[in-house]
Structure formats: structure tokens, C-alpha cells
C-alpha positions as CSV (number, residue, x, y, z in Angstrom):
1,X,101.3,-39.2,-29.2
2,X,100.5,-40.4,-25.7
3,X,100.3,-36.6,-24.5
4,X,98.0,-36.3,-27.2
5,X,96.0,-38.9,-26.5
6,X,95.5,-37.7,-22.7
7,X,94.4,-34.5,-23.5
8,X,91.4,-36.1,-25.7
9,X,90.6,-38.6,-23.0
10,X,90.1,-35.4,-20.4
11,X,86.4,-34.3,-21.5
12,X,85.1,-38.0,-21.6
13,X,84.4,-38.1,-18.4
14,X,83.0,-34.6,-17.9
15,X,80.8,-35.8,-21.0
16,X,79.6,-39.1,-19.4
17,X,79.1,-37.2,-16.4
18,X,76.6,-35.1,-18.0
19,X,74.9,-37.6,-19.9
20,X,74.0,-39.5,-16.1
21,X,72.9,-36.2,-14.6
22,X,69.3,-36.0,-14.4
23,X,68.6,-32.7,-12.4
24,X,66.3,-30.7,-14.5
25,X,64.7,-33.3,-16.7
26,X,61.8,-32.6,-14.7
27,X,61.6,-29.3,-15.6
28,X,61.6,-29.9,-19.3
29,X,58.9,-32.1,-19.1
30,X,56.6,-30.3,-16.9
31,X,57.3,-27.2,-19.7
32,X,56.4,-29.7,-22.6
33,X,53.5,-31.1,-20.8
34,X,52.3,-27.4,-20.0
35,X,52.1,-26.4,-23.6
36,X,49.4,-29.8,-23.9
37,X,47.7,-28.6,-21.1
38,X,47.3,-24.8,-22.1
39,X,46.5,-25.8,-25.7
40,X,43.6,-28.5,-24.0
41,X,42.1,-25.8,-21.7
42,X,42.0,-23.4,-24.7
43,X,40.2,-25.9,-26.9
44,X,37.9,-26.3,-23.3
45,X,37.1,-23.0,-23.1
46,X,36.5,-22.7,-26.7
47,X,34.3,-25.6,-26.5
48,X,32.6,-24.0,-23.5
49,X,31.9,-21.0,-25.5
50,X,29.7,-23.3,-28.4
51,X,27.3,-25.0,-25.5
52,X,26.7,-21.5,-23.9
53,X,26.2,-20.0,-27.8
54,X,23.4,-23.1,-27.9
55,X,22.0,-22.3,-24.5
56,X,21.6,-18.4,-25.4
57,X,20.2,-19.5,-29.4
58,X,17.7,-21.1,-27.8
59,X,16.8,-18.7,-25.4
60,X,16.8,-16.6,-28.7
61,X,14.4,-18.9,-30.6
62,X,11.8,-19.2,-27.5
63,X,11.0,-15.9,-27.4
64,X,11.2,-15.2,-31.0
65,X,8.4,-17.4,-31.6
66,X,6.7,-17.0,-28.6
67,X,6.4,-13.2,-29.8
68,X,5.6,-14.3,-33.3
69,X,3.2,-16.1,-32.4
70,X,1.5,-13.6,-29.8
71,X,1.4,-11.2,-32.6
72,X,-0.8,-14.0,-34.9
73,X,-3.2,-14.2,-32.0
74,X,-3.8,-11.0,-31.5
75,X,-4.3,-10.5,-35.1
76,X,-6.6,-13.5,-35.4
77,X,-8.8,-12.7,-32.2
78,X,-9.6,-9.1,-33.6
79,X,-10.5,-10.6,-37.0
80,X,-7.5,-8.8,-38.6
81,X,-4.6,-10.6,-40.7
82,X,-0.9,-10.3,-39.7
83,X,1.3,-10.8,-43.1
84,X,4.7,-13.1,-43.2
85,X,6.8,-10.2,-43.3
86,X,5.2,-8.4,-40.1
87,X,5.6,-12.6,-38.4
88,X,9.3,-12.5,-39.8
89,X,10.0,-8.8,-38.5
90,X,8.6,-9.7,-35.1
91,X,10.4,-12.7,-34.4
92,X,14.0,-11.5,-36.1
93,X,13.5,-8.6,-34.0
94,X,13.4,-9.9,-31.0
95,X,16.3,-12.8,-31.8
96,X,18.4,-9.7,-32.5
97,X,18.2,-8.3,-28.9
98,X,20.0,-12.1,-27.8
99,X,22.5,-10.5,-30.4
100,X,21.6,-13.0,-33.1
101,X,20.7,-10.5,-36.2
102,X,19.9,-12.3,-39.4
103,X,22.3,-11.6,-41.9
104,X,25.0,-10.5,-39.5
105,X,28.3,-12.4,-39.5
106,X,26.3,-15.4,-41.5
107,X,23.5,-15.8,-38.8
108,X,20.1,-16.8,-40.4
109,X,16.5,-16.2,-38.9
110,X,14.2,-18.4,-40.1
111,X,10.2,-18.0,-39.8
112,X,7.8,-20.5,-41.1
113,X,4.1,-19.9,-40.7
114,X,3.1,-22.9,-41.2
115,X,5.8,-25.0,-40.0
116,X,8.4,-26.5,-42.5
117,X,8.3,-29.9,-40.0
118,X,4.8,-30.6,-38.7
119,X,5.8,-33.7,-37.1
120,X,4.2,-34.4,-33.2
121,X,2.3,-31.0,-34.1
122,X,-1.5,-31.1,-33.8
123,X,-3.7,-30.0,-36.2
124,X,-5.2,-26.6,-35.9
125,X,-9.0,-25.7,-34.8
126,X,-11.3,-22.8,-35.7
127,X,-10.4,-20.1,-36.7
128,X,-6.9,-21.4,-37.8
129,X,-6.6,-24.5,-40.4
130,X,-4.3,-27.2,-41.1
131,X,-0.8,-26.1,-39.2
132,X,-1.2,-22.3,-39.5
133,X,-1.7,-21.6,-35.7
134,X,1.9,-22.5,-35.2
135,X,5.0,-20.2,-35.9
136,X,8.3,-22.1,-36.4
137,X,12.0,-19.9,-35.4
138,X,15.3,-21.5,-36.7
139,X,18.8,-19.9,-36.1
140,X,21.7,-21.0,-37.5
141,X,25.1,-19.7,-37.2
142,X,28.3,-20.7,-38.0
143,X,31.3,-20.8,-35.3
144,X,35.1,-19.9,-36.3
145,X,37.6,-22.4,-35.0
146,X,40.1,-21.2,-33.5
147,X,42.4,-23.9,-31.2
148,X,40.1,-26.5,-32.6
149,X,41.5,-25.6,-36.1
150,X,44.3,-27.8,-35.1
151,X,41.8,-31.2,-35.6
152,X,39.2,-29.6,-37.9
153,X,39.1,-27.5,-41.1
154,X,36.2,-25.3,-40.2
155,X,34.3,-24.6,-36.6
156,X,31.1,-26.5,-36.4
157,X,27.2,-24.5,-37.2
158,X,25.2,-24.1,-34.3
159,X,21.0,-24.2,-34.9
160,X,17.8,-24.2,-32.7
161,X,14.2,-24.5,-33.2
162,X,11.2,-23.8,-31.7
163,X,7.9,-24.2,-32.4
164,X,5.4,-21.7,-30.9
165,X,1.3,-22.4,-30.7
166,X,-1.0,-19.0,-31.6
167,X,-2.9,-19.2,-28.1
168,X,-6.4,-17.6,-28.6
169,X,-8.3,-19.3,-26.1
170,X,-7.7,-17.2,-22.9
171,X,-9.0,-13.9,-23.7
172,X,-10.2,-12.9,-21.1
173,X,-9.4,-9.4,-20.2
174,X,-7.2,-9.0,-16.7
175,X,-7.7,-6.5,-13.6
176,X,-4.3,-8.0,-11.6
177,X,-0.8,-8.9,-12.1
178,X,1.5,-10.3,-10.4
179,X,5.3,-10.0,-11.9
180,X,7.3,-12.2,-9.9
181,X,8.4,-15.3,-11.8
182,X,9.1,-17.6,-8.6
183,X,7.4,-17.1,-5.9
184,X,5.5,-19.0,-3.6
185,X,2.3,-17.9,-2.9
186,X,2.9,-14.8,-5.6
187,X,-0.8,-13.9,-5.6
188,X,-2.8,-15.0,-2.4
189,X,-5.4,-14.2,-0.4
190,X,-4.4,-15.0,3.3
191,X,-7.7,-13.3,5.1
192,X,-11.3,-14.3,5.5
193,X,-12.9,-11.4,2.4
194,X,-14.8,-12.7,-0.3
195,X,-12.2,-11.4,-3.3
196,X,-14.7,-10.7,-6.3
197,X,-13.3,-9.9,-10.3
198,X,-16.4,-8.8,-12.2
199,X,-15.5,-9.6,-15.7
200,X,-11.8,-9.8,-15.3
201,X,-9.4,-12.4,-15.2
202,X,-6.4,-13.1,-12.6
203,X,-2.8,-13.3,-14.4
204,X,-0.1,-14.8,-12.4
205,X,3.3,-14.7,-13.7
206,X,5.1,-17.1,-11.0
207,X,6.2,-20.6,-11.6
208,X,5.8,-21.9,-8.3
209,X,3.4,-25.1,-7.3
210,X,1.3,-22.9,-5.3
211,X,1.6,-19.6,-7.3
212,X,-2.0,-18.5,-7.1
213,X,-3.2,-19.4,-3.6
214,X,-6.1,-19.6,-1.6
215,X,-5.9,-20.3,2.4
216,X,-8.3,-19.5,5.1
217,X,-11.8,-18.7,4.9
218,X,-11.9,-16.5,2.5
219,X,-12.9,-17.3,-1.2
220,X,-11.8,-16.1,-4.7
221,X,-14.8,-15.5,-7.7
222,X,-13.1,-14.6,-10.7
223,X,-13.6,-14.8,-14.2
224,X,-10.9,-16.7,-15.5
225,X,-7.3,-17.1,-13.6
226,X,-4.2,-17.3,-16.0
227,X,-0.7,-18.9,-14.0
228,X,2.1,-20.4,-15.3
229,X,2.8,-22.1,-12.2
230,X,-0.6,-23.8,-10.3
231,X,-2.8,-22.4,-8.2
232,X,-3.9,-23.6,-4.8
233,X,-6.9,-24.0,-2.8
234,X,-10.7,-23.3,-3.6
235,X,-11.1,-20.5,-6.8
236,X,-14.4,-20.0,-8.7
237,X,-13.1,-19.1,-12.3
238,X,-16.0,-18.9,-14.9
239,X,-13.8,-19.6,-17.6
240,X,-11.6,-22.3,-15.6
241,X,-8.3,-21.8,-14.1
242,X,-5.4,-22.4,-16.7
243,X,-1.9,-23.8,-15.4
244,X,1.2,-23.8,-17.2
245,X,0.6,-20.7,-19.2
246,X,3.8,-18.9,-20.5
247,X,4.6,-15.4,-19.0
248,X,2.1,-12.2,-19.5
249,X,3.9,-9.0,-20.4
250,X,4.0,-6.1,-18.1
251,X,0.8,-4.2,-18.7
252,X,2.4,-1.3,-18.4
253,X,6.1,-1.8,-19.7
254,X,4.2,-2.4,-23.7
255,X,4.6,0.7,-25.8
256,X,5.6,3.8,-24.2
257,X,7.2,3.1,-20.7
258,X,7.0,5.8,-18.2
259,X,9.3,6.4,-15.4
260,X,9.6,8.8,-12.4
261,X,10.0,12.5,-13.5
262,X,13.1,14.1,-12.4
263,X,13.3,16.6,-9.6
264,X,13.9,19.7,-12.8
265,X,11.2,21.4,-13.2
266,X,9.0,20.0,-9.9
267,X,7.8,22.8,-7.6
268,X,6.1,21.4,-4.4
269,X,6.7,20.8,-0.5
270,X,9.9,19.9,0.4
271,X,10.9,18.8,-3.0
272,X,13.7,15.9,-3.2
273,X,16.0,18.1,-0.5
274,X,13.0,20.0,1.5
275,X,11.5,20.1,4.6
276,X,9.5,17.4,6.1
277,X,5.6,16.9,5.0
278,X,4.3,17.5,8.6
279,X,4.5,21.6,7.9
280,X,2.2,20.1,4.6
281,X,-0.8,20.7,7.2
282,X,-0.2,24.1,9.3
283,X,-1.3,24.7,12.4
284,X,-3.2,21.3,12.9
285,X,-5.3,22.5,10.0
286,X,-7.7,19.4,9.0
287,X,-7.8,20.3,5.2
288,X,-5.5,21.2,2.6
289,X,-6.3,21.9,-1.3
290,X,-2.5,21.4,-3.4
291,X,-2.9,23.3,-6.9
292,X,-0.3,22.3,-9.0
293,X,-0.5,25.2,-11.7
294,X,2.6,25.5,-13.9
295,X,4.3,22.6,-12.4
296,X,5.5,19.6,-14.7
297,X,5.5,17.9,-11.4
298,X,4.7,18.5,-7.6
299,X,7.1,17.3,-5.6
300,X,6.6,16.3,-2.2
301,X,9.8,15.1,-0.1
302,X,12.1,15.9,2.9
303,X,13.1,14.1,6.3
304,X,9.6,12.7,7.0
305,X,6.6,10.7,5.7
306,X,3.5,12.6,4.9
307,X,1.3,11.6,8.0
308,X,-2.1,12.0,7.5
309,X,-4.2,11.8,11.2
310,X,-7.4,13.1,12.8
311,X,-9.8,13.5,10.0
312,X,-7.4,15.3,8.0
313,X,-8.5,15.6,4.2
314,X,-6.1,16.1,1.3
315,X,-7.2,17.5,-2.0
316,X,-5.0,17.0,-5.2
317,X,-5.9,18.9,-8.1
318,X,-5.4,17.5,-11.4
319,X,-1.6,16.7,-12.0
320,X,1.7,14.4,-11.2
321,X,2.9,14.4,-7.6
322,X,5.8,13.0,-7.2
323,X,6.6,11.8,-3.1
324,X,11.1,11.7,-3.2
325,X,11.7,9.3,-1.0
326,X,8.9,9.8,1.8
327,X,5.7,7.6,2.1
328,X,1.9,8.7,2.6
329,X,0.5,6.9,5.2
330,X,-2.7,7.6,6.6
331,X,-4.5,6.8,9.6
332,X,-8.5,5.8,9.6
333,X,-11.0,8.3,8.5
334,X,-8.6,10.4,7.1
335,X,-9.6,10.9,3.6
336,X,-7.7,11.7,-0.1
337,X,-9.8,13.1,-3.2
338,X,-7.3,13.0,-6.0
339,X,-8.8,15.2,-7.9
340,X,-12.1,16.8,-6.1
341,X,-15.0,15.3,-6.6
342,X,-17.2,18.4,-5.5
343,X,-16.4,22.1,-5.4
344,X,-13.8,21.5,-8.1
345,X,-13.6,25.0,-9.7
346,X,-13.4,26.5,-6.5
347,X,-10.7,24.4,-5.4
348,X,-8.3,24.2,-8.5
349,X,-9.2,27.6,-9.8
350,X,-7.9,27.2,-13.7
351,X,-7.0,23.5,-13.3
352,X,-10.0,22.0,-13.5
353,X,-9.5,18.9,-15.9
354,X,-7.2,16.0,-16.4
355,X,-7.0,13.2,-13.5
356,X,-4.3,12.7,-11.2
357,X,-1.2,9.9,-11.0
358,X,0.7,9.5,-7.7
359,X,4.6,8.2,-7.6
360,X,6.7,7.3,-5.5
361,X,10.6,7.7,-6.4
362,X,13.7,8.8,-4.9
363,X,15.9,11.0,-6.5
364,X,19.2,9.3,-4.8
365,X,18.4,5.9,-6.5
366,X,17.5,4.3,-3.2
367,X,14.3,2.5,-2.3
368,X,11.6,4.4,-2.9
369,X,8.8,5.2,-0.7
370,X,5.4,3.3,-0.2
371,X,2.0,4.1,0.2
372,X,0.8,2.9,3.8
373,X,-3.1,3.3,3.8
374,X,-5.1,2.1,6.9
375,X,-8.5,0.8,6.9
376,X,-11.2,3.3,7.2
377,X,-9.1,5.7,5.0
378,X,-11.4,7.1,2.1
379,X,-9.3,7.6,-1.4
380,X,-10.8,9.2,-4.1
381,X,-8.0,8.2,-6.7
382,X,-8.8,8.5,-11.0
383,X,-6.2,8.9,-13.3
384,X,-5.1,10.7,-16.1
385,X,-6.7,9.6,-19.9
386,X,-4.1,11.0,-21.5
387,X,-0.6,12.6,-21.1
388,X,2.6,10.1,-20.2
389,X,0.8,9.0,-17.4
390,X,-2.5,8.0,-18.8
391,X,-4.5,5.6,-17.2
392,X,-1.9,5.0,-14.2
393,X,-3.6,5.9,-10.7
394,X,-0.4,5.3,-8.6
395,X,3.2,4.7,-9.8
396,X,6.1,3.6,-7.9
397,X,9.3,3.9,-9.7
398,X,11.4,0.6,-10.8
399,X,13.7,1.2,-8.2
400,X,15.1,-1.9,-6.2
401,X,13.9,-2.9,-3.2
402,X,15.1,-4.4,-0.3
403,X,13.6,-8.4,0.3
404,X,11.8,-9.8,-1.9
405,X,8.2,-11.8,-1.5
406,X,5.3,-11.5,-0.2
407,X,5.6,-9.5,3.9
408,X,9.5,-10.0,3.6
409,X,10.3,-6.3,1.3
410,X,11.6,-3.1,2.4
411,X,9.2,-1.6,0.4
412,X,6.3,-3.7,1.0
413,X,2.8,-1.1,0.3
414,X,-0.2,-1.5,1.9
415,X,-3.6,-0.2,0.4
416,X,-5.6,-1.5,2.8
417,X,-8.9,0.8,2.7
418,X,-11.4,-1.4,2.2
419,X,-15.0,0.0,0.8
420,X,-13.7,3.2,0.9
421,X,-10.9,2.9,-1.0
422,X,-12.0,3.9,-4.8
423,X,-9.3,4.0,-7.4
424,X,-9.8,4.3,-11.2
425,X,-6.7,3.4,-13.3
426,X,-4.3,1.1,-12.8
427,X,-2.0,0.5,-9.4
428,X,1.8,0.1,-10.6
429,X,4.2,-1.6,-8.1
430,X,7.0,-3.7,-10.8
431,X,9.3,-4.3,-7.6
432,X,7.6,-4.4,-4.6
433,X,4.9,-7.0,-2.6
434,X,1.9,-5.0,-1.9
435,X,-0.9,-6.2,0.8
436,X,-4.4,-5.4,-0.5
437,X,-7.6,-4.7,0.4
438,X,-10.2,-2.5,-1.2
439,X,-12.9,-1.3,-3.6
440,X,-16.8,-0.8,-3.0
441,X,-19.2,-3.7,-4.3
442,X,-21.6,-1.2,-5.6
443,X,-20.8,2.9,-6.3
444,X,-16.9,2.0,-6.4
445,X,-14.1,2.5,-9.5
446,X,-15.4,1.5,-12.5
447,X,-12.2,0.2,-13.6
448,X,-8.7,-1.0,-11.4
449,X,-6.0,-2.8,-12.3
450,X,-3.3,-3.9,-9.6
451,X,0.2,-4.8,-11.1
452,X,2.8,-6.0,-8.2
453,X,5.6,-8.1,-7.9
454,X,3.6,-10.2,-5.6
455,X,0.2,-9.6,-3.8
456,X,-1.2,-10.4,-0.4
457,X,-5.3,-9.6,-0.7
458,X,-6.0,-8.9,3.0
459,X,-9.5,-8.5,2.8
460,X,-12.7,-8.6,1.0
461,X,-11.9,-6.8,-2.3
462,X,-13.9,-5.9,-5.5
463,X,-12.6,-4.9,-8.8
464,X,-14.5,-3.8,-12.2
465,X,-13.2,-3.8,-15.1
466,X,-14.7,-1.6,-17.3
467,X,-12.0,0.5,-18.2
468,X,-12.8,1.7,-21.9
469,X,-12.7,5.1,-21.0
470,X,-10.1,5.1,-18.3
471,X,-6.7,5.0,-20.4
472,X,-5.5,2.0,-18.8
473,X,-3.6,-0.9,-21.4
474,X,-5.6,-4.3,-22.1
475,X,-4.2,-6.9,-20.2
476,X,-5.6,-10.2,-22.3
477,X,-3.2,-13.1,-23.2
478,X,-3.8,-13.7,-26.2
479,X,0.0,-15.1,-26.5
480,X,2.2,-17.7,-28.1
481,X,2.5,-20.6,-26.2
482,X,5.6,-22.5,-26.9
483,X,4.9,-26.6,-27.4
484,X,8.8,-27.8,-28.7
């Protein structure tokens, strides 16, 4: 029995032992406590994902009505009517692009014209009545739970609203745009020229205090200026100077959207991988005629710009020409008739109508080129009426640039030819600060437009705006302003 009993006793101690060790303990804990952490951040993230689901429905909802709205302006100014089907179309159709597609996995777009909820809403003027000059967006989507499912039954329904405001009152039709949506001094005129907008309006796009600015001794006489920032300094605006305005469209980007043509197809000097453009003028020769028959494009490229010095005169028959990543810079009284103004059957022998477009590209993607035009320089400039370029003067592609802002951009362009300097049809630079100075008082364009990322008018400028014949878009802003 005894020897028995000693061979029981023998594990007790090993037992106890055990029970009093405490290496590892923390290790169990830390894996227990691990699991709660996890399972928290995963519930964080998936919270994380619901506020930046509300953030992007309300992004979705701003510019839903905002377009709704524009649409029942536009409609209303022209004396036309715009049903609730087109309003709903317009507004779903542009929630769906923030991917929130009514219908689709239970998401619901909701467009009221009136307002369901007219509360802090004021009541409409001429030619609206009651609440109809507002359109109201509501989304509403449901969220699946996933680690949250562990404290609720179903994931919670996100919605936004936003109330948009049928803006008819600035009509005015525009002659510039700038693009930019923060820079200081986005649209300015820095020199001592009298800058004069006959029957056109100024459209600033930036938010900044001092979007639309003024300095020096210069002066600004326009018929209306549009900004959604402020402006600065002294500007004569018939039709007052309105602050706090939502975002104009690109003029150019509505409807069809052209881009640089592709090198296939383009016959030309130097082309994208040619020689440089100083062989464009042989032999010192002071005049060169560039017929472009049975070219989709005329491409002009190589190692160099295409100087222009000494009097030299270039004349650009009807067509697209197309400058690969190479700038046109000319020097004073150098001069650029784009197409011939005289002597045209002579010159273009079976291309005799049509207008001409100018664009600057590259073909490897990389900035593109600029125009660099001096003062003095004469250019004869009108563009197309028709064709994938119609109504656009000079082009350059949507190709980044390096800098950004006003005198601080690797592709900073400078039209700079003062009285001489005649372009009809609109100037198109989406990514690029241009410095500006041009267009005859009297005997000048009929019609120019100037769209920029930024603009820096150098000198006394005129613009016209009668462009109903020129092929150029409206630029009015006749838009939806959003007021909740």
C-alpha cells in the first residue's frame, strides 16, 4: 500500500509546479486581445467606408442637381420647356458617373421639380412661380453589414440632398475662360492696356479671394464678369460683377470633344520624327505658301521650334496643322495669314475654302509645344465652321504641363501681338497659363474667345463677340446654382 501510495504522490508536485508557472500567459492574452483588436479595426474600416460613401453621395447629389437645374435654365431662357423625365434623366445620369445608378443594388435617385421640402427656400420670381425654379436630388442607398452584423441586424441607409436654384440671371454671353479652380490671380491683367469686352462677359472658374484681378494702371471694361471666387481691383462690368458663382463648363469639352489627331495619316515637315522647321524656309527665303491637299493633317515637328525672323511670312492654306512637340515663335513683323486673305486661289490652287485650326501636341505624351508670338507679329488666324475642329482657331492638346499658375508653367504661351494680332474662333489652352495681349479696336476678329487654365493680359486687348457665324460654342451661364 505505501508503495502505492508513493507512486500517486510523484506527479503532484510536477502538477503544482505547472499550475505556478506563469511563462506564456502573456502570450495567450496578447492572442485573445488580438482577435478584439482585428475584429475593432475591421468594424473601423468598415465604418470608414459609410462616411466616405456619404462624402462621395453628396458629391453625387451636387452635381446632379446642379446639372438638372442648368438644363431648366437653359430651357426657360430660350422660352422652351424641359419635361420631368428629361430633369430626372439629367440628374440620374450624372449621379450614375459617382457610380450611384438608380435602381442598381437598391440605390434610388430622386428628382423633384418643385421641391418635396420647401422649407428656408425662397419663393420663385418671373418667369418661374411658386418653388419651380428649384430642382431637388435625393440618394438613398442601403449599406450591407458585414463585421457590424455582430451588433446590428441590418447595415444602416445612407441619403443626401441637395437643392439646386435654376440661375437665369447671368446670361450674358462670354469671350474668356479661365479653367483653373484655385488660383490666385487666375485671370488678371498685370500691364497698363485698357482690356475692352464688347458685348461679352468675363467667366472665371477659380475660387481664390482675388480670382479675377486688376493691378496697375491698366483698366478692365467688360460686360458682365462671372467668378466663383472674388475679383479684385477696379472692373467696369455693365451688368455688375457676380461672386460666388458655381463653376462654368469647358466651352469646348460640351458635346463633341476634340483631341490632337494622331501622326497616321499627317504628311507635312518634319512630321512627329522629322527634321527641324528651320529647312521650313530654304535659302533665307522670306515667304512660304504650305498647301495641305490630301492631308488629314499637316504635320510640322523635328529637333527645332519653327522660328519665324526677318520679315518672314507664312501662309497656311485651309486645313489642320498639327506642330509635334515644336513651338512657333515669331519675332516682330514677321507675319502669319492662316488662311490667305488675298491671292487665295493662286496660293492654295484647289483648296480654296474651309478655315484653318492650329495645335499643338506631342506624339510621345510629353508637354506639348506653345505658341510664342512677339509684339509686332501680324496673325491672320480664322477657323474652321465646320469639320471636328469647327470654330477652334488654335488648339493645344490636354497634355500635362510642367508648373502650374500664372508665369510659373513649362508650357506657359504667349500671344502677345497686339493690334496686329486678328484671330477668329476660339483660343484653346485646358492646361496651360497663357500671357495675352491682342486684337484691333476697329477692323479686328469679329469674334474670339480665349479658354486657358489661367490668363495674364499683358496689354491693351479687344475682343468682339459676334461669333454667329464663326462655329464657336456659347459660353453663357445659364446654370444651377446650388443653395443647400
Amino acid at each position: 500500500m505505501d508503495i502505492i501510495l508513493s507512486i500517486l504522490n510523484r506527479p503532484l508536485p510536477v502538477v503544482a509546479k505547472l499550475f505556478r508557472d506563469r511563462r506564456g500567459a502573456a502570450a495567450v492574452l496578447l492572442a485573445v486581445a488580438l482577435s478584439a483588436i482585428v475584429g475593432f479595426a475591421g468594424l473601423g474600416s468598415e465604418v470608414a467606408g459609410w462616411y466616405y460613401t456619404t462624402r462621395s453621395m453628396q458629391g453625387a447629389v451636387d452635381s446632379a442637381a446642379s446639372t438638372a437645374a442648368a438644363a431648366l435654365a437653359s430651357a426657360t431662357s430660350t422660352g422652351s420647356t424641359i419635361t420631368g423625365d428629361q430633369l430626372r434623366n439629367a440628374a440620374r445620369s450624372v449621379a450614375a458617373t459617382f457610380n450611384f445608378t438608380n435602381g442598381t443594388g437598391s440605390t434610388t435617385v430622386t428628382v423633384n421639380n418643385p421641391p418635396a421640402t420647401t422649407t428656408n427656400l425662397t419663393a420663385c420670381s418671373t418667369p418661374f412661380t411658386g418653388f419651380n425654379c428649384y430642382v431637388e436630388v435625393l440618394i438613398s442607398q442601403p449599406q450591407t453589414a458585414l463585421l457590424s452584423a455582430v451588433f446590428m441586424s441590418t447595415g444602416p441607409t445612407i441619403s443626401a440632398r441637395a437643392v439646386a436654384l435654376a440661375n437665369t440671371t447671368a446670361t450674358d454671353v462670354g469671350c474668356v475662360v479661365t479653367l483653373n479652380k484655385t488660383a490666385s490671380r487666375a485671370m488678371q491683367n498685370s500691364g497698363s492696356g485698357a482690356l475692352t469686352f464688347t458685348g461679352c462677359a468675363l467667366y472665371d472658374n477659380s475660387s481664390a479671394s482675388d480670382a479675377l484681378y486688376q493691378g496697375g494702371s491698366g483698366s478692365i471694361s467688360t460686360q458682365a464678369a462671372y467668378v466663383v471666387g472674388n475679383s479684385s481691383g477696379s472692373i467696369t462690368a455693365t451688368d455688375g460683377i457676380h461672386t460666388g458663382m458655381n463653376p462654368t463648363n469647358d466651352p469646348v469639352r460640351v458635346g463633341a470633344s476634340p483631341s490632337a489627331p494622331a501622326t497616321t495619316g499627317s504628311c507635312g515637315t518634319g512630321g512627329a520624327n522629322g527634321q527641324g522647321l528651320d529647312k521650313l524656309f530654304p535659302n533665307n527665303s522670306n515667304t512660304v505658301t504650305i498647301n495641305p491637299t490630301g492631308c488629314t493633317t499637316y504635320g510640322l515637328g523635328g529637333s527645332k521650334d519653327l522660328h519665324m525672323t526677318s520679315s518672314q511670312t507664312l501662309n497656311l492654306c485651309p486645313g489642320t496643322y498639327v506642330f509635334y512637340g515644336t513651338s512657333l515663335r515669331m519675332d516682330g513683323q514677321t507675319t502669319i495669314n492662316a488662311p490667305p486673305t488675298t491671292n487665295l486661289s493662286t496660293l492654295c490652287p484647289g483648296n480654296t475654302t474651309g478655315g484653318v485650326t492650329i495645335i499643338f501636341s506631342n506624339s510621345s505624351g510629353n508637354s506639348p509645344g506653345i505658341p510664342n508670338i512677339s509684339a509686332g507679329a501680324t496673325v491672320n488666324l480664322t477657323a474652321p465652321t465646320s469639320g471636328t475642329y469647327k470654330g477652334v482657331a488654335m488648339f493645344q492638346d490636354r497634355l500635362t504641363c510642367t508648373g502650374t499658375g500664372n508665369n510659373n508653367n513649362g508650357c506657359n504661351a504667349a500671344l502677345q501681338g497686339s493690334g496686329t494680332q486678328n484671330i477668329t474662333g476660339a483660343i484653346y489652352f485646358p492646361k496651360s497659363s497663357l500671357s495675352y495681349s491682342g486684337g484691333a479696336s476697329t477692323g479686328g476678329a469679329t469674334c474670339t474667345q480665349l479658354i486657358a487654365d489661367t490668363i495674364n493680359f499683358t496689354g491693351g486687348s479687344t475682343f468682339n463677340s459676334n461669333c454667329s457665324s464663326a462655329g464657336t460654342k456659347t459660353i453663357n451661364y445659364t446654370n444651377g446654382t446650388l443653395v443647400m
